[in-house]
C-alpha positions in Angstrom: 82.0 58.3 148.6 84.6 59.7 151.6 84.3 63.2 153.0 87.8 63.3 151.7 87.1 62.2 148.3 83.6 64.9 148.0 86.3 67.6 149.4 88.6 67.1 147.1 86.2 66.9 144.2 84.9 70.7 145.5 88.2 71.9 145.6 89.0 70.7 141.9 85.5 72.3 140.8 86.4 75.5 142.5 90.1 75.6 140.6 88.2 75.3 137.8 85.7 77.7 138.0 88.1 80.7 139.3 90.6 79.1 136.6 87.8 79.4 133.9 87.4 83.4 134.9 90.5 84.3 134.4 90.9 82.8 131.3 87.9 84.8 129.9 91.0 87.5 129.4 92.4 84.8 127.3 88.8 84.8 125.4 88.9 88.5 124.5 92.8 88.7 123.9 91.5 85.8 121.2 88.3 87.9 119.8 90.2 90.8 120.1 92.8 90.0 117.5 90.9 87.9 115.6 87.8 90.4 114.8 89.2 92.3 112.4 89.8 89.2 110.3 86.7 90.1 108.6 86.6 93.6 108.6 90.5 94.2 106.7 89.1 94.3 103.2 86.6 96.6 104.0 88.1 99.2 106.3 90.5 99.2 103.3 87.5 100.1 101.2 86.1 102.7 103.9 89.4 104.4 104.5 90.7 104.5 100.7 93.8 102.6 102.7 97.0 100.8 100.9 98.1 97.8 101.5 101.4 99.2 104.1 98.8 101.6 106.1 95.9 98.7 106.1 98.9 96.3 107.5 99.7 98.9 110.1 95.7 99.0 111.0 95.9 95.0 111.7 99.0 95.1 113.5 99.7 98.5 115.0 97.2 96.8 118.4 100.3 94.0 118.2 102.6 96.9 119.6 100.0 98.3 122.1 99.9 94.5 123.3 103.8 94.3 123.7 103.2 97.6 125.9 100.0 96.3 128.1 102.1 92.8 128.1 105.6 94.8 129.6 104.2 96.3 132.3 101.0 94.2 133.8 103.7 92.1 135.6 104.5 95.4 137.7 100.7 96.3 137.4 100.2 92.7 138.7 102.7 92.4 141.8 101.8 96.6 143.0 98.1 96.2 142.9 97.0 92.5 142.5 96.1 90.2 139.4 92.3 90.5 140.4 92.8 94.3 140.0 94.7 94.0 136.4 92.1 92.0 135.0 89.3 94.4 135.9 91.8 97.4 134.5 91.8 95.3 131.4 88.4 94.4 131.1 87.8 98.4 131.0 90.5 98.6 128.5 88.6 96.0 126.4 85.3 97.5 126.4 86.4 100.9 125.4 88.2 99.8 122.1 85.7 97.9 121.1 83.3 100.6 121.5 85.9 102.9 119.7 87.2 100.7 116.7 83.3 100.3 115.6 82.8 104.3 115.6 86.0 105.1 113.9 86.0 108.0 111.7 89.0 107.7 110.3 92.0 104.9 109.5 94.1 107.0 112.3 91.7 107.0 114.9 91.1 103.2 114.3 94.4 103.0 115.6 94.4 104.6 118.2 91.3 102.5 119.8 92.7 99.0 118.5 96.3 100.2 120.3 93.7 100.6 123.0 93.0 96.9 122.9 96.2 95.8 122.0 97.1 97.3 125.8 94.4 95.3 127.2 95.5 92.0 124.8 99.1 92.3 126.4 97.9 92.8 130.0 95.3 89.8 129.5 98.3 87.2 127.9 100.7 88.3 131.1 98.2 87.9 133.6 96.1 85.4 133.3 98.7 82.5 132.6 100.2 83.9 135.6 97.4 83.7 138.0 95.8 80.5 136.7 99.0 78.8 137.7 99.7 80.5 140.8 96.2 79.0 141.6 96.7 75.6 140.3 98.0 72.4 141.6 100.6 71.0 140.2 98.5 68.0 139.2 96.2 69.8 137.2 98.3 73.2 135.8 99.2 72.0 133.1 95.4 71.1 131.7 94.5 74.8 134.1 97.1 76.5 132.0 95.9 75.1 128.7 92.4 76.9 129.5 94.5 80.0 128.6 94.9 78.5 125.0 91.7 77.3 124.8 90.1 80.4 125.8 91.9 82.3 123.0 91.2 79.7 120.3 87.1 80.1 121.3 87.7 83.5 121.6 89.5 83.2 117.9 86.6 80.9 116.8 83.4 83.3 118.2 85.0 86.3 116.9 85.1 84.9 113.4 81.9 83.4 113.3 80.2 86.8 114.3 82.3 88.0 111.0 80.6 85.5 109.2 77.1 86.0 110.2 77.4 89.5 110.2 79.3 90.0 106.4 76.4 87.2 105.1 73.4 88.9 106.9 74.7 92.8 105.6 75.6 90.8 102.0 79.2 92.3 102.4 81.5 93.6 105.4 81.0 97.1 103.7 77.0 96.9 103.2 74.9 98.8 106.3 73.9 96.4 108.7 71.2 97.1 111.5 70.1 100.7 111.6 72.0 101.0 108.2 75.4 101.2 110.1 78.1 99.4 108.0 78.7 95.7 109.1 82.4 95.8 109.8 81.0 98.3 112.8 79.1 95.8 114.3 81.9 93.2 114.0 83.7 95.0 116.6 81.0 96.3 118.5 80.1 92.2 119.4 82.9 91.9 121.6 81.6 94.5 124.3 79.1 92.3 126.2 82.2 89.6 126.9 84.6 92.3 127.8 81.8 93.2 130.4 80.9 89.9 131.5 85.2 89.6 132.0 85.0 92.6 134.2 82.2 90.9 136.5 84.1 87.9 136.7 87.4 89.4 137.8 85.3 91.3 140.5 84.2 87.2 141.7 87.2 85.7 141.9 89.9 85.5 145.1 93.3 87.5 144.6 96.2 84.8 143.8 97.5 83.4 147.1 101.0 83.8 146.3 100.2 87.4 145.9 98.5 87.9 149.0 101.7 85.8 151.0 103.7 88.2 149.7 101.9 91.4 150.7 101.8 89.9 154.0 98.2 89.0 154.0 98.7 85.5 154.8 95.4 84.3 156.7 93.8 85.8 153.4 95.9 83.2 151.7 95.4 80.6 153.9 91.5 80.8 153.3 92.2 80.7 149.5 94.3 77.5 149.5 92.2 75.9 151.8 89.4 76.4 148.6 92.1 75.0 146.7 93.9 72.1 148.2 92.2 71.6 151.0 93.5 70.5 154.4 96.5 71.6 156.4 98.0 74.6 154.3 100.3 75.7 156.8 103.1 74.2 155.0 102.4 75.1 151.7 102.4 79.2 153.0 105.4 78.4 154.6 107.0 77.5 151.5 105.3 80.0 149.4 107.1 82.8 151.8 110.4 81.4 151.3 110.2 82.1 147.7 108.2 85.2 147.6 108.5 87.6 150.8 111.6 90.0 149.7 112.6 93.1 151.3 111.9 95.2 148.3 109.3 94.7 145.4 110.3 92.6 142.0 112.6 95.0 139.5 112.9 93.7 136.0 116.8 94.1 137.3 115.9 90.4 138.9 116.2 89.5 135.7 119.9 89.9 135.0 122.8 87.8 136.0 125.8 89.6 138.0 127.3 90.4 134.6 124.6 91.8 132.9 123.1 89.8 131.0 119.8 88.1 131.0 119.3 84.6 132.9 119.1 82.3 130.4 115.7 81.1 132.0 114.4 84.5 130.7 116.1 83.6 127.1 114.3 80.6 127.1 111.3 82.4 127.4 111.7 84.6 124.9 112.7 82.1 122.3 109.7 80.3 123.2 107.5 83.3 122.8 109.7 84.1 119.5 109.1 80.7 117.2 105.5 80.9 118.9 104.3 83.7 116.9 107.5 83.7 113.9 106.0 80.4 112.1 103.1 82.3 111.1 100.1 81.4 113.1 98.6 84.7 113.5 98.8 85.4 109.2 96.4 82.6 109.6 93.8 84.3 111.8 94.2 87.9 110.8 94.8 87.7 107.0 93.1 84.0 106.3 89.7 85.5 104.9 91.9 87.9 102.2 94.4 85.2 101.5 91.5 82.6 100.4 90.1 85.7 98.4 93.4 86.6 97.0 93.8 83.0 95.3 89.8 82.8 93.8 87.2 82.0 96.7 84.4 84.9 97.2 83.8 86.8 100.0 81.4 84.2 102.0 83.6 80.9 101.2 86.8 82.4 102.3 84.6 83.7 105.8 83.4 79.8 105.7 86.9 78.3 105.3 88.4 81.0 108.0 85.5 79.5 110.8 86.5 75.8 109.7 89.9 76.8 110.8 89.2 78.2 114.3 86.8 75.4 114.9 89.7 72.8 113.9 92.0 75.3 115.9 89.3 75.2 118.9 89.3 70.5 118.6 93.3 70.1 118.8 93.5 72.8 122.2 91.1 70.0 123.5 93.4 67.3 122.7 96.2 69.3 124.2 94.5 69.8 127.5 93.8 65.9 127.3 97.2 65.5 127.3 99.5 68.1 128.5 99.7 66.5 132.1 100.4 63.0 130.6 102.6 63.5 127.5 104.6 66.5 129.0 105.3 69.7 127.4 108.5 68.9 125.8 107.6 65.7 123.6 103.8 68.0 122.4 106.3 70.8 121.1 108.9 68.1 119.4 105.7 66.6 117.4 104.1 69.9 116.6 107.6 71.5 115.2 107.9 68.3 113.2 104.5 68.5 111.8 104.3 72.5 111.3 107.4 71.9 109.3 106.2 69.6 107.2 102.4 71.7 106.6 104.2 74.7 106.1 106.9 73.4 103.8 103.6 71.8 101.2 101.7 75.2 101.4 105.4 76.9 100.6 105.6 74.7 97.2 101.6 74.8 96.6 101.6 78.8 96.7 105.4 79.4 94.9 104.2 76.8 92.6 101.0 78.5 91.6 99.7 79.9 88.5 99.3 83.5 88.3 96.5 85.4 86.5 96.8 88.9 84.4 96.9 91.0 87.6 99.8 88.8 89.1 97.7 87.0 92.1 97.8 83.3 92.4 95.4 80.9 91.2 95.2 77.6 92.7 94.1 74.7 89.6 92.8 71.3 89.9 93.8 69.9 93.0 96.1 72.4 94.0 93.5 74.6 96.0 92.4 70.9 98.2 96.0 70.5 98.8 96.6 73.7 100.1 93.2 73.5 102.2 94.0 70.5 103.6 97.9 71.9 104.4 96.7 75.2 106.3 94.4 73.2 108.8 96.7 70.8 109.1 99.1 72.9 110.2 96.8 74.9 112.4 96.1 71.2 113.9 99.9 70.7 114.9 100.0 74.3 116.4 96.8 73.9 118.2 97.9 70.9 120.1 101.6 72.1 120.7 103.3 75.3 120.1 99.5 77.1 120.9 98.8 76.1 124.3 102.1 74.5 125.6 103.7 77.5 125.2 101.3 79.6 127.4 101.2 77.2 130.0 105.3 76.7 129.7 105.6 80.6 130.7 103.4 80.7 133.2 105.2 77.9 135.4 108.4 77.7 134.3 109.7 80.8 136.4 110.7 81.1 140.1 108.5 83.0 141.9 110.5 85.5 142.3 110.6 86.9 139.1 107.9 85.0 137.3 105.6 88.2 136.8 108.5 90.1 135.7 110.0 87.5 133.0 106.5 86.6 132.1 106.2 90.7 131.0 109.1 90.3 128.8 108.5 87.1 126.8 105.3 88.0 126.7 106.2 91.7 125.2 108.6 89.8 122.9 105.7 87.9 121.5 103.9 90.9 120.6 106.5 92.3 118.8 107.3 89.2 116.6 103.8 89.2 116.1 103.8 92.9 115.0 106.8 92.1 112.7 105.1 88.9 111.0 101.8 90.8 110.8 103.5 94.0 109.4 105.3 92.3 106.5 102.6 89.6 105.5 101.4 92.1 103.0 104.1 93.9 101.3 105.7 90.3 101.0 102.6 89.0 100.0 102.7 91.9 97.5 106.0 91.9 96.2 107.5 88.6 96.7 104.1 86.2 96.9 102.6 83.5 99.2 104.8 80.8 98.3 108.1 83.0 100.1 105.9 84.2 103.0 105.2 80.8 104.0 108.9 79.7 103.2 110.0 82.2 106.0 108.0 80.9 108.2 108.4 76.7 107.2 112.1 77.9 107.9 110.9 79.1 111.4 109.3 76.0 112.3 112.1 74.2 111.4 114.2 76.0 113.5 111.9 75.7 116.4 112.5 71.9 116.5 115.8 72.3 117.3 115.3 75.1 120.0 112.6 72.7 121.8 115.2 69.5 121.3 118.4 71.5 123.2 117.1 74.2 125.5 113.6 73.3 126.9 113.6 71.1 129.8 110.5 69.6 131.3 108.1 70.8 134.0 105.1 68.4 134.3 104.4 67.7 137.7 107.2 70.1 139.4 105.5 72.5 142.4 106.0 76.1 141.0 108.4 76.8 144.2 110.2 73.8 142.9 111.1 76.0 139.5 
């Protein structure tokens, strides 16, 4: 084996391993919104909540995370992306501490809004520094740790709600040192979000942050880590499309006229159909949905973990082939198949038989069918619309205003989340599964077309190429 060759084998592990740190904030923004999967019915219990305040409880963090995702681009190019993630990791640890000593539905809020500010930084940041440190080779696999990292985050998250509710009997029964389970659900992510906050203290600042604060022989050092050989070039072309006499205003974003660039419009549309075909009623509501249609307590906890771990399999296959496929042809197939998942668990649920109190019963093979539909369906998102997405925002801006538009689709995201999350229940309520899950077959529809006209292909472009 060459010197050349064991070089450039170090540098790869060293992308890698700084890649894999960041991405831990993709881990927590993943355990973060996922935790409470387990723990809706019975804060409902605790708190003598209805079914409007115990929506706002799951998705009020959603609008904290739309905040913390707005303004950790301007956190991120004023202080550093190594600084933001350690700001978040604090952020993390706090909530999670909070949300499991609640002592009332309110002040549960408050702490998840908390995390939701640390969720928003954590989705800006880290897609943004994993490919500011990536080359272009390997960003696109880089950038689907992001994905992956929220999907194990996801997947850990709700197996802790499972061992948990099974050890205590329920999510409601006391739990060690007779403290109520559903405590202890959210206390479990505060070693991570520690371990996040070491990490971030490990890893080197983002060289095309430290070109642009003039700190070039900083940044020099760090590419050499990562690309090895003669980087003088490379920081010659990184200061051609960074260094700027003033610092990035989200005014960057708009065209002379006033408007947003339609770059940033891509984004956002992106960031829209990500969270509109319903993914995230999957993870937060998916152990009360299985309830509300006849499986107990501990089989709808089993069939929510089967889920992450299928959701956890298909961000693998999307790494595998993110860098060979492309982005665009991954979204086309995962539109097409979403469609088609959505559209059977649509007619399954609107088809359904209703019992005396109104909630739908699934019959003979009807509850297979609809089993079978809803992982299917996570499958296509968890090798398309999941990851490609994340790894399409952070490359597919200049670097001029990548941190900036990043903020904004990101904040976008969080606020269709909070609108799908909001409304899950009262429609779920008052109009049933079987419309919920037309709205969002309609969505995914949609999204096929969006991907087909407006989204052009990055794989294997240089970010100062963008």
């Amino acid at each position: 084996m060459t010197s050349t060759t064991t070089r450039r084998k170090s540098n790869t592990f060293y992308v890698i391993l700084i890649a894999g740190a960041a991405a831990l904030g993709g881990f927590l923004f993943g355990f973060d919104t996922a935790v409470i999967n387990g723990a809706v019915a019975a804060l409902a219990k605790t708190y003598n909540a209805n079914s409007v305040i115990t929506g706002l409880a799951v998705s009020l963090a959603l609008l904290g995370s739309a905040i913390g995702a707005f303004y950790a681009g301007k956190i991120a190019d004023r202080y550093g992306r190594v600084k933001a993630m350690v700001a978040a990791a604090v952020l993390f640890t706090i909530s999670a501490i909070g949300s499991g000593i609640a002592f009332t539905i309110w002040d549960f809020i408050v702490w998840r809004i908390l995390g939701g500010l640390a969720v928003g930084a954590a989705s800006v940041i880290a897609p943004a520094y994993i490919a500011e440190c990536s080359p272009a080779n390997l960003r696109g696999r880089l950038g689907s740790l992001q994905q992956l990292a929220i999907v194990v985050g996801i997947f850990i998250a709700l197996l802790c709600d499972y061992f948990i509710a099974v050890s205590a009997g329920s999510a409601s029964s006391p739990f060690l040192f007779g403290i109520a389970a559903w405590r202890w659900m959210f206390w479990t992510e505060v070693p991570p979000a520690v371990l996040y906050g070491m990490a971030a203290l490990m890893i080197p600042e983002s060289p095309r942050y430290l070109v642009a604060q003039g700190r070039e022989p900083e940044a020099a050092n760090v590419l050499t880590k990562i690309l090895g050989g003669n980087v003088v070039g490379k920081i010659a072309e990184i200061r051609q499309t960074v260094l700027q006499e003033r610092e990035p205003r989200f005014s960057d974003l708009f065209t002379r006229h006033g408007g947003l660039l339609r770059i940033v419009w891509i984004g956002i549309g992106l960031s829209l159909f990500q969270q509109l075909v319903g993914i995230n009623v999957i993870f937060y509501y998916s152990s009360v949905l299985w309830r509300a249609v006849g499986f107990s307590e501990q089989n709808s906890l089993t069939i929510t973990v089967i889920t992450g771990a299928v959701n956890i399999i298909t961000t693998l296959i999307a790494i595998a082939f993110v860098d060979k496929f492309g982005r665009k042809p991954l979204l086309i197939l995962g539109s097409i198949g979403m469609t088609v998942t959505l559209g059977t668990m649509a007619y399954v649920f609107g088809n359904a038989v209703t019992d005396a109190a109104g909630n739908p019963t699934l019959t003979g093979n009807a509850g297979i069918i609809a089993l079978v539909a809803a992982n299917l369906y996570v499958f296509c998102f968890g090798f398309s619309w999941g990851p490609v997405v994340w790894v399409l925002l952070g490359e597919m801006f200049n670097n001029r205003i990548r941190a900036a538009a990043l903020s904004v689709a990101a904040a976008m995201q969080w606020i269709a989340n909070f609108v799908v999350s909001t409304t899950f229940p009262p429609i779920l309520q008052y109009f049933g599964l079987g419309a919920a899950y037309g709205l969002y077959t309609t969505a995914a529809a949609i999204s096929l077309f969006f991907v087909w006209f407006f989204i052009k292909e990055t794989k294997g472009m240089e970010l100062e190429d963008m």
